[in-house]
N, C-alpha and C positions, 0 to 999 in steps of 0.2 A: 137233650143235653148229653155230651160225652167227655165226662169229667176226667182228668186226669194230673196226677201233681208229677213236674219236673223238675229233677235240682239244678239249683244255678249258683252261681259263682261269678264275680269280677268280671273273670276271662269268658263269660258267655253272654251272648248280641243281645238276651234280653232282659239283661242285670241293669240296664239303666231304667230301663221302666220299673222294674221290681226296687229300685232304689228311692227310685221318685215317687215312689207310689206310698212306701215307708215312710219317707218323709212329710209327705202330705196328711197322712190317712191319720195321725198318731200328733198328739202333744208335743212340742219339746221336748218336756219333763219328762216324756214318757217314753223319748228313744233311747237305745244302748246307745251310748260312747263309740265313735268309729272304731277304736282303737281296738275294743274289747268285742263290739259288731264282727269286722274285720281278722278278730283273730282265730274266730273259730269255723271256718270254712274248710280246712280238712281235719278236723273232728268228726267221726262219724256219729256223734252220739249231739251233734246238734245240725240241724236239715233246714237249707232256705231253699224253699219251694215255690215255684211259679207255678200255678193254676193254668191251664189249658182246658176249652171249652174245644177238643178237635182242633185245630191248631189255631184258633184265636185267644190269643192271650186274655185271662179275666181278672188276677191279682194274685197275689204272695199268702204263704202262708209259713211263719217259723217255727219248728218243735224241737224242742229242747229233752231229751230222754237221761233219765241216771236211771239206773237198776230196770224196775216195772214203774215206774211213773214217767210221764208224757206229758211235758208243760206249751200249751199252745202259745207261744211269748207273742206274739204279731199274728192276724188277719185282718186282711183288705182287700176289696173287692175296687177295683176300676170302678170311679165316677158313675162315667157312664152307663156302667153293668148293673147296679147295686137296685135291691126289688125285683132282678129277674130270676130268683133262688139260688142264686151259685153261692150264696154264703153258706143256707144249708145243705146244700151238699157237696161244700169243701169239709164242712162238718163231719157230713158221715163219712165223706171219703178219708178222715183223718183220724176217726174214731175206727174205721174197717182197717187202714194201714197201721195203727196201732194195736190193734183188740184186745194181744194179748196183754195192753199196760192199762194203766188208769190213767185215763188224759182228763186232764185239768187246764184253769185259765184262770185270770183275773177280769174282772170288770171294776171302771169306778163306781165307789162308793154309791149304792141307793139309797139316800135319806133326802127328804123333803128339804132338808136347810141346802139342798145347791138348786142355783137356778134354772140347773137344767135337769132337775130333779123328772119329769117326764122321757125327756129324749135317753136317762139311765133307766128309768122303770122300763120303756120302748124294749132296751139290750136287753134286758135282763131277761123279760118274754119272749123275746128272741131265742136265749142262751135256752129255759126252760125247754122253749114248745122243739128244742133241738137236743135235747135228751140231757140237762145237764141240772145239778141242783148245786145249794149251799155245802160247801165243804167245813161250815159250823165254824169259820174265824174268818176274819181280817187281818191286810197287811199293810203298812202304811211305807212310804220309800218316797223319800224327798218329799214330804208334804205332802203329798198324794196317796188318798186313803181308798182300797181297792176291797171288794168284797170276792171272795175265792168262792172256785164253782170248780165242783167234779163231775165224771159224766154221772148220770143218775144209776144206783145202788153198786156203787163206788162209795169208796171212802180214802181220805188219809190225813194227818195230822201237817201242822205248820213244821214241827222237824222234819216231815220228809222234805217238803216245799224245798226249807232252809239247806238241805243239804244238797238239793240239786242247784239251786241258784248260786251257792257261794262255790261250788265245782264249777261252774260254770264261771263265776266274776270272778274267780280267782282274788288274791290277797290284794288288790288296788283296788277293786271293788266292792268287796263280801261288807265292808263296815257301812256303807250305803244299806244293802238291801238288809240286812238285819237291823235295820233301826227299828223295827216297833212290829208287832203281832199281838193283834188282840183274839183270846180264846173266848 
């Protein structure tokens, strides 16, 4: 395997795959708004990355950065690819391309009352056996209740979270994501 993360944008031939891939791989509920997606591609402080296994495209990865914190908002691995390790190690390649910050992410909610209560225990041993633990809260956004993971002995509080995501959503957005954190 010879991992490597590419930026892309719109204007580059393999932005439709990394779109579609977005699209699929993720909830409704759970994508950014085109409008707010789309508005931060020359932002240097937020990066949509294509995944290259040597030049076969494997899926997108998006990081979001304020100060020393590093929010993994999106990864997806191609259908196809997924079981053959490229998720861990877009991981560490994205834990090594940030080292110096603390990279976090959200997963849904692990609690037995959802049905798919196994296939989130599955991530969540995923996210662990990939160097990552509880960041000790929950966030809730649109009805969707997310359990937060930092890399492991890492720390940081839901005001950092909040202060890179409402930078990020800017004021047509910020009252969505801060609907609800539980400590």
């Amino acid at each position: 395997m010879n991992l490597k993360l590419s930026l892309t944008d719109p204007k580059k031939a393999d932005f439709k795959k990394v779109y579609s891939l977005y699209q699929e791989a993720f909830p409704v509920e759970e994508l950014y708004p085109d409008d707010l997606l789309f508005s931060h591609f020359s932002d240097t402080n937020n990066e949509f990355w294509s995944i290259y296994d040597s030049d076969q495209w494997v899926g997108l990865v998006y990081c979001m950065t304020e100060k020393d914190l590093t929010y993994v908002g999106f990864l997806a691995i191609a259908p196809d690819l997924r079981g053959e390790g490229y998720g861990s190690a877009t991981l560490a390649l994205v834990k090594e391309k940030y080292s110096k910050n603390r990279v976090c992410l959200l997963i849904e909610e692990v609690a037995p009352r959802y049905s798919d209560y196994q296939a989130r225990r599955k991530r969540l041993s995923f996210y662990e056996a990939n160097g990552f633990q509880s960041a000790g809260f929950k966030i809730s956004e649109l009805d969707v209740h997310y359990d937060f993971l930092v890399a492991t002995g890492k720390s940081l509080s839901s005001d950092e979270y909040l202060s890179l995501i409402n930078h990020y959503c800017g004021p047509k957005y910020a009252p969505i994501v801060n609907s609800h954190v539980v400590e």
